[in-house]
C-alpha positions in Angstrom: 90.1 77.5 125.7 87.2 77.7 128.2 83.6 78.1 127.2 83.7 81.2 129.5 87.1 82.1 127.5 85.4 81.9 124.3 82.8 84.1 124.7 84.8 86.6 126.0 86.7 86.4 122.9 83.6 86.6 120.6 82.7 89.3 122.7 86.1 90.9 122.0 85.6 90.8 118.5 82.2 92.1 118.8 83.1 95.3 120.1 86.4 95.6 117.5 83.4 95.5 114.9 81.0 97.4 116.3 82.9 100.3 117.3 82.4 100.5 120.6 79.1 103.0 120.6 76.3 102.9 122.8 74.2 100.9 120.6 76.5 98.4 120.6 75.5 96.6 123.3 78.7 94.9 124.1 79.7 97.1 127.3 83.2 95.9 126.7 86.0 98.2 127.2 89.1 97.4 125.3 93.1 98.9 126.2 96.3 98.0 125.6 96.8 97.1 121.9 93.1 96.4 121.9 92.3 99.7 122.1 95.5 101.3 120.0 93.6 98.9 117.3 90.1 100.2 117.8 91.8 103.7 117.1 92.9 102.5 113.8 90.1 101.1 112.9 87.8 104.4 113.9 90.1 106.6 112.4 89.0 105.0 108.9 85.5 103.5 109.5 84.1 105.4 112.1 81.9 107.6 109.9 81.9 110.6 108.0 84.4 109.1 105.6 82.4 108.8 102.6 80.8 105.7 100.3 80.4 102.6 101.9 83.1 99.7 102.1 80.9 96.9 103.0 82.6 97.0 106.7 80.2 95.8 109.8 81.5 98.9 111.4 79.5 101.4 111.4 79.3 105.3 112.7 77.4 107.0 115.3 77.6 109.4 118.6 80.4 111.6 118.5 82.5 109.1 116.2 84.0 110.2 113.0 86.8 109.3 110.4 89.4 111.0 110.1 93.4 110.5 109.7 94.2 114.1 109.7 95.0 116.2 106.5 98.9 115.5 106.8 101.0 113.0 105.3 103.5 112.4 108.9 100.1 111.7 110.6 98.8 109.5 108.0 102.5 107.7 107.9 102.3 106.9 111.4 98.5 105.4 111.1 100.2 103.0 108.5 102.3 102.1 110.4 99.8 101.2 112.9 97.5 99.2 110.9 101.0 97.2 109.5 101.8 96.3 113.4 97.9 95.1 114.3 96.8 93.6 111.3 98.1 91.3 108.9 99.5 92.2 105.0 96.3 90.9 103.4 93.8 93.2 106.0 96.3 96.6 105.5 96.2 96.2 102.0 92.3 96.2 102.2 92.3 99.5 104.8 94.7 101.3 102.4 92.6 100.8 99.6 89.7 101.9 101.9 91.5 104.7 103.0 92.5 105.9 99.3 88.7 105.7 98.5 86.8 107.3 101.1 89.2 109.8 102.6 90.3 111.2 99.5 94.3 110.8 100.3 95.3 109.7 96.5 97.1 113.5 96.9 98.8 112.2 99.8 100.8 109.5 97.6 102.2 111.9 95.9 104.3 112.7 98.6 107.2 110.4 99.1 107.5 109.6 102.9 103.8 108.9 102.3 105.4 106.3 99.5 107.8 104.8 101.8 105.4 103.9 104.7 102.3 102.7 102.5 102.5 98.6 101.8 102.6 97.8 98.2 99.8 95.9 96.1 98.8 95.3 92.9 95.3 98.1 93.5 98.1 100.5 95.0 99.9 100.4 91.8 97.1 100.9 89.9 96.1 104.0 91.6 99.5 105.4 91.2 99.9 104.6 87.4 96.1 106.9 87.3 98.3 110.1 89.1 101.6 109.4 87.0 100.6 112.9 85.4 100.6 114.6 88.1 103.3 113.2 89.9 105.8 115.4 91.1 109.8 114.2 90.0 110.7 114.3 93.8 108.0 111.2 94.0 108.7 109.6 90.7 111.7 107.8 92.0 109.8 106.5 95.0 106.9 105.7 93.0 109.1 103.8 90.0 110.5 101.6 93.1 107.1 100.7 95.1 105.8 99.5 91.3 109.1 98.0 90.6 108.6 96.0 94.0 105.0 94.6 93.4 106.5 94.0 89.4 109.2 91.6 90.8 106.8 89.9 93.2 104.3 89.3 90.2 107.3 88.2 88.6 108.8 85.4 90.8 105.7 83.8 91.3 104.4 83.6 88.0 107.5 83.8 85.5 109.0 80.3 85.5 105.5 78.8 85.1 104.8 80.4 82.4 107.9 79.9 80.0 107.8 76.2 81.1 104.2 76.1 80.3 104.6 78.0 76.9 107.8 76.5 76.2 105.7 72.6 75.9 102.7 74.1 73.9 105.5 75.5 71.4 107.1 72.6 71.0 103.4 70.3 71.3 102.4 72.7 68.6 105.3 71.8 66.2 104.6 68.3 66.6 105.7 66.3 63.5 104.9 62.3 61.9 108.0 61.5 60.2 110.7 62.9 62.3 114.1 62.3 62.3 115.5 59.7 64.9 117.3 62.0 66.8 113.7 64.3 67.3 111.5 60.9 68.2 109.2 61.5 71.2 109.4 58.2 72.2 107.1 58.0 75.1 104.1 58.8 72.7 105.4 57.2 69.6 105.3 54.0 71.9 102.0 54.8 73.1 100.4 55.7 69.4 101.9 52.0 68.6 100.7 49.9 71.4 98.3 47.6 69.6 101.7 46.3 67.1 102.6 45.3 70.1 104.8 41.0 69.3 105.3 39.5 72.6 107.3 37.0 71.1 109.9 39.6 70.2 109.1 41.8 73.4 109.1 44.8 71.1 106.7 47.8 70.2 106.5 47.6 66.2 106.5 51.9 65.3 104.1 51.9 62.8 103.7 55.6 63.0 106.8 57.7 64.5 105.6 61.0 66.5 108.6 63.8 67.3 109.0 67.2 67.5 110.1 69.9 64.9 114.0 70.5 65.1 114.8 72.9 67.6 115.1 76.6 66.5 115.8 79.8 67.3 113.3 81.1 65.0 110.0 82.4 65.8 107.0 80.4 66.0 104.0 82.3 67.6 103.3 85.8 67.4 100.9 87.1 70.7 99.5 90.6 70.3 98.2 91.8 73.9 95.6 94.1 73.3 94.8 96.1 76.2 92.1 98.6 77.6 93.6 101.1 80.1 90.5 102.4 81.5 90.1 103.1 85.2 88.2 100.1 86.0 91.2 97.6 84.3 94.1 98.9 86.2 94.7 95.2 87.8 94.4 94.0 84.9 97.1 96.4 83.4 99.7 95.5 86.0 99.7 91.6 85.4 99.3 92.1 81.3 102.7 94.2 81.6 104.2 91.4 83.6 103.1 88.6 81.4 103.9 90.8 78.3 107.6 91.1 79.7 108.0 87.3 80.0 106.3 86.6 76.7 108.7 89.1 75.5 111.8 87.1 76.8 111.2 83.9 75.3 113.0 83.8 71.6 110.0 81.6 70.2 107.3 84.3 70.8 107.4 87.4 68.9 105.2 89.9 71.5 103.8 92.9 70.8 101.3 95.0 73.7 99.6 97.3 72.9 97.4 99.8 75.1 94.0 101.4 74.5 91.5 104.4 75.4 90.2 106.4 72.5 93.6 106.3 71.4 96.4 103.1 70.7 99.7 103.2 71.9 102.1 100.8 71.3 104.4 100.1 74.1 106.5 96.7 72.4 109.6 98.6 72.3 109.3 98.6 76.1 108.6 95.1 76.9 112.4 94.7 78.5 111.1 96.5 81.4 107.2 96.3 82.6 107.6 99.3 84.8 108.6 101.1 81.7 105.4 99.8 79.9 103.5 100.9 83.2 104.2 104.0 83.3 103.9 104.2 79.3 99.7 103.8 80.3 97.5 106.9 81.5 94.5 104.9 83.3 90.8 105.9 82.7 89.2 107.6 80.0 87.2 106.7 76.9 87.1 103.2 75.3 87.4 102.6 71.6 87.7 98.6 71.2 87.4 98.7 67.2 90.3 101.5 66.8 92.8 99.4 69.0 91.6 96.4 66.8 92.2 97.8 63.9 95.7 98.6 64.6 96.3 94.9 66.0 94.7 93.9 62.8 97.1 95.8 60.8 100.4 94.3 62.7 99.4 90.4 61.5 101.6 88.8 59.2 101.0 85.2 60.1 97.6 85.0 61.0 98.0 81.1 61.3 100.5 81.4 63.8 98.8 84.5 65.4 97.5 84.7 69.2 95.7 87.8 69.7 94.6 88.6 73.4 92.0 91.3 74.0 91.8 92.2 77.8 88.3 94.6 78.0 84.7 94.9 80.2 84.2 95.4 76.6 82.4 98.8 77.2 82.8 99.8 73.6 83.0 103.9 73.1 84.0 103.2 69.0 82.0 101.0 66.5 80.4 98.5 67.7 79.6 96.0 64.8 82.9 97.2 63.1 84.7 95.9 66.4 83.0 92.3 65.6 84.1 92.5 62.3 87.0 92.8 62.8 87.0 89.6 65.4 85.6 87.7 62.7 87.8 88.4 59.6 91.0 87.8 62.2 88.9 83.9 63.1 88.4 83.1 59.5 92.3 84.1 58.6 93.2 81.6 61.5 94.0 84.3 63.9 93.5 82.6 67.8 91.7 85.1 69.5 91.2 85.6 73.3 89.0 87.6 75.1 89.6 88.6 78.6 87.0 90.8 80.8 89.7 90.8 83.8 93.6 89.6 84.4 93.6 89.8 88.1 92.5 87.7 91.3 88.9 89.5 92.1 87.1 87.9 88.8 85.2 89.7 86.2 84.4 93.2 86.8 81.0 95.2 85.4 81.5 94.1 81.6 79.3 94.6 78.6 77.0 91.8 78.4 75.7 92.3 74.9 79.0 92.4 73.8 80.4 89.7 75.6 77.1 87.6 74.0 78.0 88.8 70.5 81.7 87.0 70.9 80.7 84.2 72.3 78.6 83.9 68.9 81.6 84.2 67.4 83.5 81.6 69.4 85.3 83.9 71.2 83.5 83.4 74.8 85.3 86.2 77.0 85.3 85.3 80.7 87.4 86.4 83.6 91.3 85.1 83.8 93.0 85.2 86.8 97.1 85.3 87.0 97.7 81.4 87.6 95.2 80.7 84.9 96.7 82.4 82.1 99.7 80.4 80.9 97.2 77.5 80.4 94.9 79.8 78.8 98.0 81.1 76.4 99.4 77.3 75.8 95.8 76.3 74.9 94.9 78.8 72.2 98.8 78.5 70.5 98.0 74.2 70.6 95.1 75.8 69.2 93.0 73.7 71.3 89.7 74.5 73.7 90.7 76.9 76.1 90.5 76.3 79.8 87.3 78.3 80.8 86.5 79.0 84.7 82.9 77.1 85.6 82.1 80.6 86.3 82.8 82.5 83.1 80.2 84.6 81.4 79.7 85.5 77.7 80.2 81.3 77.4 
């Protein structure tokens, strides 16, 4: 590319930012698919949509937002913004779009459904108008969430039974196994120093296997988790996980939702759209209540895992809620504190409460997706768990 090629380019871009006004100062006119793009983009951020995005693009003149008040004219500006930009930018505009022009009424509509390009947030935002869904969108609805559920699914599922599946059997690690259960790789490790080079041979002082294989169980994970508004994310990829959990024979699972009220969605677990649309997003928050009950579901507290996905914005009793933490510590209970499941990283939380955990060597900090098998194998090998650099409440 040309130097005189590459500043028409950044000039280009310029104007795509700007808008296009007077105060721009580009004096660059756009056409073609230039321009059809410029539309799109002015149609959303070209003013008088609302709150802020954090877009460079700003209003002014005669310029104003606006995709029309119909769901056919807001179908076909999808499908604009899916033909110019790539997955990753539409999926920011929509959730833009949903925020500042108020069309959350328009997804209740099923050609609007059909034409909108499924995330995680979009999900989320469907799960908080399940109520008022009609049943002609239900069906659409159940198969856009069904869509990002199996996408979750394939990329994280086989990870995370393999990864669980080594910490179970790590975790029933035995020293006086039977031949046939050996682990010979670290029994011959464990025994290097007997080693006789005049025989050539390892002598096996001490013999390290693993427990016979069973179909039994031998962990029991409660997910504990908040559905308020701000967790939906967080929600969606719990579900998920929950399912998998759920299918391995070794884990006995049990998920369990929160606002001011607990409800316990285990029987559901074959299906995590069925568990999804068991939630009703936003409300209050009682922490100590949904606690309380997890508390009250423990039989083997040695063998326990209990996960607690929160901003920890307790609504209930606050030093009942760390009471409860501690008595489930001291009876051998593993417990995990999560401010966020998702990919953006930890949302407005609690501080104080996060610091009053992390006094009772619980540190809660921000998990994303790909982190949390390693966080789950860590606390059932009961070992430190793998916190992010930039955790908080550490």
């Amino acid at each position: 590319m040309t130097t005189h090629d590459a500043a028409d380019e950044r000039l280009r871009r310029w104007r795509l930012v700007l808008g296009g006004d007077s105060a721009d100062g580009t004096g660059r006119a756009l056409t073609g698919q230039d321009a059809a793009m410029d539309g799109a983009l002015t149609a959303l951020y070209g003013g008088g949509g609302g709150g802020g995005t954090g877009t460079s693009r700003k209003a002014g003149g005669n310029r104003s937002a606006g995709l029309g008040a119909s769901a056919p004219s807001v179908a076909r500006w999808l499908g604009d913004i899916r033909t110019y930009f790539p997955s990753s930018v539409v999926q920011v505009m929509q959730r833009d779009a949903i925020q500042r022009l108020g069309l959350s009424a328009l997804l209740l509509e099923p050609e609007m459904l059909e034409a909108i390009e499924p995330d995680v947030h979009l999900v989320g935002t469907l799960l908080s108008l399940n109520k008022a869904m009609p049943e002609t969108t239900k069906e659409t609805a159940r198969a856009v969430v069904r869509k990002v559920v199996a996408e979750i699914e394939k990329r994280l599922a086989t990870r995370t039974r393999a990864t669980l599946t080594g910490a179970l059997d790590r975790s029933a690690r035995i020293n006086r196994p039977r031949h046939r259960d050996i682990d010979w790789d670290r029994t011959i490790r464990a025994n290097l120093r007997n080693y006789l080079p005049e025989y050539g041979t390892v002598v096996p002082e001490r013999l390290i296997g693993y427990g016979r294989a069973s179909q039994s169980v031998k962990k029991e994970v409660v997910l504990c988790i908040d559905q308020s508004g701000s967790m939906a994310a967080s929600v969606v990829y719990a579900s998920v996980f929950g399912a998998v959990l759920a299918s391995m024979r070794s884990i006995s699972t049990r998920l369990v939702v929160f606002d001011t009220a607990v409800v316990d969605l285990t029987d559901q677990l074959d299906d995590p759209v069925d568990v999804l649309f068991g939630t009703q997003l936003g409300g209050g928050t009682d922490i100590n209540r949904a606690l309380a009950y997890c508390q009250s579901q423990i039989t083997r507290p040695a063998d326990t895992v209990v996960v607690l996905i929160s901003d920890l914005y307790e609504g209930g009793i606050r030093d009942e809620m760390l009471k409860r933490v501690a008595a489930m510590k001291a009876s051998g209970v593993q417990f995990v504190a999560l401010l966020a499941l998702s990919d953006e990283g930890a949302p407005a939380y609690d501080r104080d409460h996060a610091a009053a955990l992390a006094a009772l060597g619980a540190p809660a900090f921000a998990c994303t997706p790909d982190l949390f098998p390693e966080v789950m194998a860590a606390a059932i090998e009961k070992r430190p768990l793998p916190i992010p650099d930039t955790a908080t409440g550490s």
